[in-house]
N, C-alpha and C positions, 0 to 999 in steps of 0.2 A: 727548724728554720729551713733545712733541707727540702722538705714537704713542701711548706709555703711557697720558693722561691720552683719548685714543678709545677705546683698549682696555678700562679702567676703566667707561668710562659705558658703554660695551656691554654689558661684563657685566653692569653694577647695573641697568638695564635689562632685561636679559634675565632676568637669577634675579627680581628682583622680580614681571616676569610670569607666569614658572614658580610661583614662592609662590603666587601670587592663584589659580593654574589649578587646581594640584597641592594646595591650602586647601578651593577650592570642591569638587573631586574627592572628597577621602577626606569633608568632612562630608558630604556628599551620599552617600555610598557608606554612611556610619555610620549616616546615620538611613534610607535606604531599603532599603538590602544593597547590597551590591555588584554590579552589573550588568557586563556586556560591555563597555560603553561606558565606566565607570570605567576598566577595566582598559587598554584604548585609550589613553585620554585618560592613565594617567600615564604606561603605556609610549613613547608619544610625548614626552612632556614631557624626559624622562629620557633617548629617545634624540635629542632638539632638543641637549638641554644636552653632554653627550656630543659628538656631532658636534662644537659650538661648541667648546669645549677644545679639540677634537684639533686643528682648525681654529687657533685663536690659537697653537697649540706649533707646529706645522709653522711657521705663519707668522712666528714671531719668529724659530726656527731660519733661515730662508732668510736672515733679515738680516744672521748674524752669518758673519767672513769666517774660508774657510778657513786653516788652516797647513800651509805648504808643510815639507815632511821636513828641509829644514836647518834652518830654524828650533829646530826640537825636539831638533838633537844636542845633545851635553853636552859642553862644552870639559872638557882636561884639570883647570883646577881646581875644579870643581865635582865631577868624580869624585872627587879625593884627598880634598875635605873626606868624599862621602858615605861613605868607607870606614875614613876615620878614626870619621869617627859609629858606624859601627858597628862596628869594631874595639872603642870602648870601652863599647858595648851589650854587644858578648859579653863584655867581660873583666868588666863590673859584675854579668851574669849569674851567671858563672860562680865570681866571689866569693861570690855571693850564696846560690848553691846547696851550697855547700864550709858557708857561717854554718849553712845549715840542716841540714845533714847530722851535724853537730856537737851 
């Protein structure tokens, strides 16, 4: 929970700066034109933010642990129920398409 509530004031931190940059950018750009330097300053901004994301997803994925291939087999009774499920998928289908054909 520790992580999460750094991770938060990072962000809120960060976009907030971005705001104020990417605020001062476009008015300035509105009432002068748009110059080179605009263009810069939001494509930076945008690829700051960008980076950052890519950055916190990688980093949380590292945290979390892998599953090893037994783990994920399926014991015999969780097969029979998944095929009774569907057994009675198809047979409600197929009632269903007999009502409408009628």
């Amino acid at each position: 929970m520790n992580k999460f509530k750094n991770i938060i004031k990072i962000i809120s931190v960060l976009v907030t700066l971005e705001i104020i940059v990417l605020s001062f950018t476009t008015i300035y750009g509105f009432k002068n034109g748009f110059k080179m330097w605009n263009w810069i300053v939001i494509a930076t901004c945008v690829l700051v933010y960008l980076i950052f994301a890519l950055v916190i997803i990688i980093w949380e994925n590292k945290g979390k642990k892998k599953v090893s291939k037994d783990e994920l087999i399926v014991n015999s009774f969780y097969r029979e129920q998944a095929q009774l499920i569907l057994k009675s998928i198809k047979n409600y289908l197929n009632d269903k398409k007999k009502f409408i054909m009628i």
